[in-house]
C-alpha positions in Angstrom: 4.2 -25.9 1.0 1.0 -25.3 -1.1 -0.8 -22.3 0.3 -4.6 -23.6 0.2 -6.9 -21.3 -2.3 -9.4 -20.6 0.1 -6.8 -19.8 3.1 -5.2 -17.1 0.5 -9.1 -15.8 -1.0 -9.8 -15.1 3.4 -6.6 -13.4 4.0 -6.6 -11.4 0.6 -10.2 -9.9 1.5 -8.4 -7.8 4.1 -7.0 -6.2 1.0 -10.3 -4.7 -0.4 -10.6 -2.7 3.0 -6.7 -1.2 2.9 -7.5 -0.6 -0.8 -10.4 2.2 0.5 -8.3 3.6 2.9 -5.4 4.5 0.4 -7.5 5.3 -2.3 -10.1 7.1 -0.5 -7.4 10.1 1.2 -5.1 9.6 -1.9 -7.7 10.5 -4.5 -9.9 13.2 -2.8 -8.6 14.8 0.7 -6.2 17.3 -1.5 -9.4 18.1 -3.6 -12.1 18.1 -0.7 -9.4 20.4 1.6 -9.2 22.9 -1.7 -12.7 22.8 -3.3 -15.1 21.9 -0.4 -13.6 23.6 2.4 -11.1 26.4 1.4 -7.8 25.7 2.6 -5.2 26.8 0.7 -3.2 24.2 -1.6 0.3 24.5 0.3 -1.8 23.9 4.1 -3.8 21.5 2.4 -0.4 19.6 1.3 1.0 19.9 5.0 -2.5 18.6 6.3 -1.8 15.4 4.4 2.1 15.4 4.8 2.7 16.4 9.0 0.3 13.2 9.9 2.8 11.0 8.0 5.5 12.1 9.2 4.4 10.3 12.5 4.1 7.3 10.7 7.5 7.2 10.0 8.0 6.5 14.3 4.9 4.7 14.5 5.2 1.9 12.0 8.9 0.7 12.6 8.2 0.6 16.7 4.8 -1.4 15.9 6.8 -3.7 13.6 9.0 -4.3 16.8 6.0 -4.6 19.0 4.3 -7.4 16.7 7.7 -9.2 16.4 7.6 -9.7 20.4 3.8 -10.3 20.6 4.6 -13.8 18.2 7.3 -14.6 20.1 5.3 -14.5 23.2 2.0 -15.8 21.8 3.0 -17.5 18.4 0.2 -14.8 16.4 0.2 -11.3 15.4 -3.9 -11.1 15.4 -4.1 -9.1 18.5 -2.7 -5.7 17.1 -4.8 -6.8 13.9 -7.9 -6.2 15.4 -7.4 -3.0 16.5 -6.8 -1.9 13.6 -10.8 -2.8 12.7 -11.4 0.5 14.0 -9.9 2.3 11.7 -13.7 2.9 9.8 -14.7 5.5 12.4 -11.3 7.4 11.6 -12.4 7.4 7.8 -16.0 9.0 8.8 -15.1 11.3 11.0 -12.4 12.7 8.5 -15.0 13.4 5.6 -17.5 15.0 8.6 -16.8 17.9 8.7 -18.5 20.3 10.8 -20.4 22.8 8.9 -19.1 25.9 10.5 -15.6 24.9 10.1 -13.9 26.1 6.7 -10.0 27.0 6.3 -7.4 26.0 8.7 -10.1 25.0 11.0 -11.3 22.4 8.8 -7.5 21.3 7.8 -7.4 20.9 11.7 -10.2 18.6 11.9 -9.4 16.6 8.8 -5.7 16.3 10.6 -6.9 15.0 13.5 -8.6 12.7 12.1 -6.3 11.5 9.7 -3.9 11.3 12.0 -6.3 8.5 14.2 -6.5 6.9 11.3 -2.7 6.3 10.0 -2.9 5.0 13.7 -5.3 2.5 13.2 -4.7 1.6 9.5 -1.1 1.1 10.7 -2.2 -1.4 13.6 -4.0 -3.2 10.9 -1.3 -2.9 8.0 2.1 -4.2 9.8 0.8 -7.5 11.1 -1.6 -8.0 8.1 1.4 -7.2 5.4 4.0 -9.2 7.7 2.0 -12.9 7.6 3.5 -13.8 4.3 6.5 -13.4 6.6 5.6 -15.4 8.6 4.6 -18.4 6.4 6.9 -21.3 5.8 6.9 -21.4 1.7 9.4 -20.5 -0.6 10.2 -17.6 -3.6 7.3 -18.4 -6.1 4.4 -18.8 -3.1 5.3 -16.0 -1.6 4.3 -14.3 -5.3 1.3 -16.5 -5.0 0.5 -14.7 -1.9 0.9 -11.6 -2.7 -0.8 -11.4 -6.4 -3.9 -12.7 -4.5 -3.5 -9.7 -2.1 -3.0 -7.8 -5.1 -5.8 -9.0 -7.0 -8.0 -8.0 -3.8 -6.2 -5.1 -3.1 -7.0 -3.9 -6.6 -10.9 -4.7 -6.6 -10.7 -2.4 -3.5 -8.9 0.1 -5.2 -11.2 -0.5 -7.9 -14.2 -0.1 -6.1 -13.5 2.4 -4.1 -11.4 4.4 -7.2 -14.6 4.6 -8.9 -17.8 4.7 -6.6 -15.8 7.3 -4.2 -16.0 10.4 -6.9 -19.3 9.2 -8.3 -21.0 9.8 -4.9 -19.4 12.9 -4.0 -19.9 14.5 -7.4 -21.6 17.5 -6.4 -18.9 18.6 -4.0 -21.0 19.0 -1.1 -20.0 18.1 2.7 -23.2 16.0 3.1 -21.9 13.7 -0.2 -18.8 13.7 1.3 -19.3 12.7 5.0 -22.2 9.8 3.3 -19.4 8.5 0.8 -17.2 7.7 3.9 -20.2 6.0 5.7 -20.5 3.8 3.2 -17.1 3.0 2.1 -16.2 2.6 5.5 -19.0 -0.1 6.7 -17.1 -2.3 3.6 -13.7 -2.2 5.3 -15.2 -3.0 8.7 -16.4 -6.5 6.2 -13.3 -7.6 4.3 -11.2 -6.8 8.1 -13.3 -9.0 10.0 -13.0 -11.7 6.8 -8.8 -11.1 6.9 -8.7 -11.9 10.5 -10.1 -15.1 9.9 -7.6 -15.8 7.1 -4.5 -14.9 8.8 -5.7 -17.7 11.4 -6.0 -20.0 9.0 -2.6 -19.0 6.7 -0.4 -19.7 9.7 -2.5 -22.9 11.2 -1.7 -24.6 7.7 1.6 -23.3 6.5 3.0 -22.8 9.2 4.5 -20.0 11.8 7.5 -18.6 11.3 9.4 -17.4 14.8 10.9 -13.8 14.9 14.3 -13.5 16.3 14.9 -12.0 19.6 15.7 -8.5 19.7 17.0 -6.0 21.9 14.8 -2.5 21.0 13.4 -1.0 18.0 16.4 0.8 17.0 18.3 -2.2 17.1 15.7 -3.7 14.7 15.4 -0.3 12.3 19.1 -0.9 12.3 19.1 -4.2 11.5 16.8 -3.6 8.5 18.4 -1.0 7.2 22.0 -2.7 7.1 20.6 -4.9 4.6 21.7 -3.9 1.5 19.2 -5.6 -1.1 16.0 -4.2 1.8 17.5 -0.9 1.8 17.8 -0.8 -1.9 14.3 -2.0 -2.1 13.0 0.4 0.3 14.7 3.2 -1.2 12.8 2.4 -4.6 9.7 1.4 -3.2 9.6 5.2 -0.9 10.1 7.2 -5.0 7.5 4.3 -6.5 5.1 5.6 -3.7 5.5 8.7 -3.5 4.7 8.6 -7.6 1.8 6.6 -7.7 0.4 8.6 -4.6 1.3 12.2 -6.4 -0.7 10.3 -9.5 -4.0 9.6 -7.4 -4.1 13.4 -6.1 -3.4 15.2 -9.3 -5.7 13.1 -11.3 -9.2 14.6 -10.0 -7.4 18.0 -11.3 -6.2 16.9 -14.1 -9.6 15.8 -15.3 -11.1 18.9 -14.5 -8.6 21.5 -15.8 -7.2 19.7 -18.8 -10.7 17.8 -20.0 -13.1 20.3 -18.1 -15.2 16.9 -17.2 -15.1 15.7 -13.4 -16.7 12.7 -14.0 -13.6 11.7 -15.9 -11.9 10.9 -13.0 -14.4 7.9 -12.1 -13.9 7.4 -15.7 -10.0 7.0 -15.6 -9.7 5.5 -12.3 -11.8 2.5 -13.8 -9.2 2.5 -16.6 -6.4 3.0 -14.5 -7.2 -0.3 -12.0 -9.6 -2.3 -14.0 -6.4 -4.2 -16.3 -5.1 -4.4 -12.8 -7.5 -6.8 -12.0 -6.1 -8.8 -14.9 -2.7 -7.8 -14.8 -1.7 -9.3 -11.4 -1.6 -12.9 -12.5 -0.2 -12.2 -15.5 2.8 -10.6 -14.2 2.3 -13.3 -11.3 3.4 -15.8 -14.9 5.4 -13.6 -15.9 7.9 -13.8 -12.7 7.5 -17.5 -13.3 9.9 -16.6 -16.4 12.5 -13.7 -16.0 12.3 -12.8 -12.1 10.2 -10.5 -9.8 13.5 -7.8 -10.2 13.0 -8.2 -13.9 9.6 -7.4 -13.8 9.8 -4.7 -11.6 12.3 -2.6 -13.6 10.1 -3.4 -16.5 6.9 -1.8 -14.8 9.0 1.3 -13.2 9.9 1.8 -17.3 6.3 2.2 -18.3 5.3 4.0 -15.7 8.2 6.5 -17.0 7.1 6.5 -20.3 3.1 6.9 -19.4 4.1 9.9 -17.4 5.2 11.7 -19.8 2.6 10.9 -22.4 0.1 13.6 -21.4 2.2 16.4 -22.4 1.3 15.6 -26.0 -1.3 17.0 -25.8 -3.9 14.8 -26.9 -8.0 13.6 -26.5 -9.7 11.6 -24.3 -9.3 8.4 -25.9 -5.8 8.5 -26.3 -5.7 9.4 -22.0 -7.6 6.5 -21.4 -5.3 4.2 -23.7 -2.2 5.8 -21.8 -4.0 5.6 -18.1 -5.2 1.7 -19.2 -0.9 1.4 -19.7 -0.2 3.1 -16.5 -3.0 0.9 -14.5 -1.2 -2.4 -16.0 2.9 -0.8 -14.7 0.9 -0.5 -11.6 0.2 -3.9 -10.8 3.2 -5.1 -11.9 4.8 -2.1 -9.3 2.7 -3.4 -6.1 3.0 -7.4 -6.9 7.0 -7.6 -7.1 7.7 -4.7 -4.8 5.9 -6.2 -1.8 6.7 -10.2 -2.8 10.5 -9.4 -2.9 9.8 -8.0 0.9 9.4 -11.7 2.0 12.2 -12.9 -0.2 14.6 -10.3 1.9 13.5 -11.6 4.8 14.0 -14.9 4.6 17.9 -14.5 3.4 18.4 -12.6 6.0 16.4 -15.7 8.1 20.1 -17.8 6.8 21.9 -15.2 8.8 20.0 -15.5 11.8 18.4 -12.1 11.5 14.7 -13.1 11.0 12.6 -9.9 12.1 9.8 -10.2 10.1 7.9 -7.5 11.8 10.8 -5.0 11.7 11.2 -5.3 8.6 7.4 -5.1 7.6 7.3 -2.0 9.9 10.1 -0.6 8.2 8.4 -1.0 5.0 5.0 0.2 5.7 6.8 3.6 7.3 8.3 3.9 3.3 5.2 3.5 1.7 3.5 5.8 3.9 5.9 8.4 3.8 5.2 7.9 -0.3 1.4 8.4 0.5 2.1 11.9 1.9 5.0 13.4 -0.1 3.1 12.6 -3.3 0.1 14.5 -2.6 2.3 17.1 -0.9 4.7 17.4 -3.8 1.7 18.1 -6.4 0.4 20.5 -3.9 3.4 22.9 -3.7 3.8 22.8 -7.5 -0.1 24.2 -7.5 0.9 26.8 -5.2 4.3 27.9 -7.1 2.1 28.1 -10.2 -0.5 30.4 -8.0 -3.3 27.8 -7.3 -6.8 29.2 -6.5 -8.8 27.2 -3.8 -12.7 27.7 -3.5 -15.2 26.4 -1.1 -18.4 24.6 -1.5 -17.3 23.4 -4.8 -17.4 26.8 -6.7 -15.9 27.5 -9.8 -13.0 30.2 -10.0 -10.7 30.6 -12.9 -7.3 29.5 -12.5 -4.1 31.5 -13.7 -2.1 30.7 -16.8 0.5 29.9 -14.7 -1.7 27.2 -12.3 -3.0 25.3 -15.7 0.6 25.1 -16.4 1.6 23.8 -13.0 -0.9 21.3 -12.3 0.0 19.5 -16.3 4.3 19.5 -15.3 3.1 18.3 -11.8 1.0 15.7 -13.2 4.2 14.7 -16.3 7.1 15.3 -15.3 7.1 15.3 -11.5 6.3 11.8 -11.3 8.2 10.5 -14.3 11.5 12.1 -12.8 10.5 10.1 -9.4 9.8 6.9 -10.9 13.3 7.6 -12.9 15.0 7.7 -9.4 13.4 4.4 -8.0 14.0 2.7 -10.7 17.5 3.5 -10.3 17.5 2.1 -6.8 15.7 -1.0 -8.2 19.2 -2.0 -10.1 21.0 -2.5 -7.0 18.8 -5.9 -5.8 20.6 -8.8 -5.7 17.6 -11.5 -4.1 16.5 -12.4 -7.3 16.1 -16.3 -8.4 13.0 -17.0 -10.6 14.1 -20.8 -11.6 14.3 -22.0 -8.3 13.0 -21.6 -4.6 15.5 -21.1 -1.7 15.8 -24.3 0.5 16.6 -22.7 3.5 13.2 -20.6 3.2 11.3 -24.0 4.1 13.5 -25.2 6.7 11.6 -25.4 10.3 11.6 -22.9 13.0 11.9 -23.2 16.5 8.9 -21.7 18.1 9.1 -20.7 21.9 7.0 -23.2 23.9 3.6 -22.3 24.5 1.7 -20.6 27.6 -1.0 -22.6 29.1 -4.0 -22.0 27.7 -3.6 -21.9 24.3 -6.2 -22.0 21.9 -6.4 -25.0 19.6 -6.0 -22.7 16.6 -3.1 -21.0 17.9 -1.7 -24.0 18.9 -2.0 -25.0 14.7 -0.4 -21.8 14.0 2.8 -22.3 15.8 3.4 -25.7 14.7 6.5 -26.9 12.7 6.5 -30.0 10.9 9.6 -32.0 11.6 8.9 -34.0 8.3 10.2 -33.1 4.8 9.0 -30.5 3.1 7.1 -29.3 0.5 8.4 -26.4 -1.8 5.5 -24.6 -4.3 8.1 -26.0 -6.6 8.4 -29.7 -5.4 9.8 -31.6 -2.1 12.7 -30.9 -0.5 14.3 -32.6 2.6 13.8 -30.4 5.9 17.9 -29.6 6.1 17.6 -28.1 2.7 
């Protein structure tokens, strides 16, 4: 099955809105908390690390509760749509009351942020699980996912750059308008990506979940499977190191180049080849594999790491960031296309729980969200880290410049060194040839009354032969 361009261009939107939301807190909540409202780096680290930690219940048990939605209704857009709401979580975290400052304000922020790892995460499981769900085989599901990418990307582009341009003079006000903004775009590209996941599943197809007992049963059912467990395992170091990357960078820049508007500056560099990479390692999987590829990007990412503590100029950065930006791309595409792929053998042993598995998953990556940000926050506050309010200059001990570099080198290269390690044990990988059994049809449950023609579309199964992304094949495989 040949997923239809426009189908994937509607569905991929969605991506531009997630890309805000994890660049947005991942980029400037660790500076805002220490430079705009004085909260100490190690509280500012568990302001962004205790919400996450919720995450790690909340995704896996709304994996479980999209998995019995389909089978009851044959779509996942209901939980989808909640997660629209997630703007008004993004500006009420960056408004912050004037008279709050300190661990009042990291209360606030808290809050918020925990609403909106809520709502992002009602919005993320079913959005991440439709490829899932899709009847099409190994290379499609790459197809898939290097549109989301490619989306995904121009909304961490976007949002990578404009987001420090427009709170460049550190105030609240820039803040709290920043978020405004940024957060009438995700309302947009959500509203576009509910539309495509309706019209993904009415054309390819709707796979069933299995049946399933309790969350735990699924969480354990996910994690007995050796190549998902592996990947996970990878993916939680690969996210926690591009997260610790997003929330040193905006000190790097200023301590290291003593320029802020560098960060803008390297985020462009750092996501802009993104843009380009994703179909080019989208070719490249074509070739030598998606687990090829992956160890490959991990690698650079290594090697970029370390780079900085030579000690060079701001050319040679960007060169090095432009490096890291292209590992990156290659570390999203394969690491959430091989999700599908691991659900769909375990699909041949009768274990298809699409949503279990996504939940799972999107508990890993935000666990990475929060223990990279917290990770380079407790090496700023061994190395005696000063905060400031308001944005005000203070002069930072020896021992804080030399904190923030290692935290910024060889923190993350040491993490991306362990993932990569995890990476090895994946078995799943077949780049000459698409699994049969991926394409076979699915029973769907039979239908309440009422059903809406397009729903109706979505759960369909065609009992004819079909079509691979790499040619026919008869429906018994």
């Amino acid at each position: 099955m040949i997923v239809r361009r426009g189908d994937l261009v509607a569905y991929a939107t969605g991506s531009i809105g997630m890309g805000v939301w994890v660049t947005v807190p991942g980029l400037l909540l660790l500076y805002f908390l220490t430079h705009t409202l004085g909260v100490p780096p190690l509280l500012a680290g568990l302001t962004l690390l205790l919400p996450k930690i919720i995450d790690v219940v909340v995704h896996p048990y709304l994996g479980s509760r999209s998995d019995r939605a389909a089978r009851r209704s044959g779509h996942r857009l209901g939980m989808l749509r909640a997660g629209l709401l997630l703007a008004v979580a993004m500006a009420g975290m960056f408004t912050v009351p004037a008279g709050l400052s300190g661990p009042s304000a990291a209360l606030w922020v808290g809050g918020w942020f925990i609403a909106g790892n809520l709502l992002f995460a009602c919005f993320q499981v079913p959005y991440l699980t439709t490829p899932s769900d899709l009847r099409v085989g190994y290379h499609e599901r790459t197809r898939v996912f290097m549109f989301r990418m490619l989306f995904l990307t121009l909304g961490l582009l976007g949002a990578g750059v404009a987001a420090p341009a427009l709170v460049a003079a550190g105030g609240r006000d820039d803040y709290a308008r920043m978020a405004v903004l940024l957060s009438g775009a995700m309302v947009v590209s959500g509203l576009v990506a509910v539309t495509g996941v309706r019209r993904l599943t009415a054309h390819a197809g709707f796979r069933a979940p299995a049946e399933s007992h309790s969350t735990l049963a699924d969480i354990t059912t996910a994690w007995h499977d050796r190549d998902f467990r592996a990947l996970v395992l990878s993916y939680l170091f690969t996210g926690t190191t591009t997260h610790l990357f997003l929330a040193a960078l905006p000190f790097y820049t200023e301590y290291v180049f003593s320029d802020t508007r560098l960060t803008a500056v390297f985020m462009g560099a750092f996501l802009g080849p993104a843009v380009i990479a994703g179909p080019v390692w989208a070719t490249v999987s074509r070739r030598i594999g998606k687990q090829r590829g992956l160890v490959i990007s991990q690698a650079v990412f290594v090697a970029g790491s370390l780079a900085p503590l030579l000690g060079y100029g701001t050319v040679p950065a960007l060169l090095v960031v432009v490096a890291l930006g292209v590992a990156f791309a290659g570390l999203q595409l394969f690491a959430f296309s091989m999700v599908p792929d691991a659900v769909a053998a375990a699909s041949t042993r009768g274990a298809t729980r699409a949503g279990a598995y996504t939940g799972v998953w999107t508990a890993t990556e935000a666990t990475g969200t929060a223990i990279g940000p917290y990770l380079y926050s407790a090496v700023l506050a061994v190395g005696g880290f000063v905060a400031t309010a308001d944005g005000r200059a203070v002069t930072q001990p020896p021992s804080a410049q030399t904190a923030l570099l290692l935290g910024f080198t060889l923190v993350p290269a040491a993490l991306m060194a362990v993932a990569l390690t995890f990476q090895l044990r994946w078995t799943l990988d077949h780049p000459t040839a698409d699994h049969p059994a991926d394409d076979r049809p699915v029973a769907v449950p039979p239908l309440p009354a009422g059903r809406s023609a397009d729903v109706l579309a979505a759960g369909a199964v065609e009992s004819s032969a079909v079509v691979t992304d790499d040619g026919p094949s008869s429906a018994g495989g």
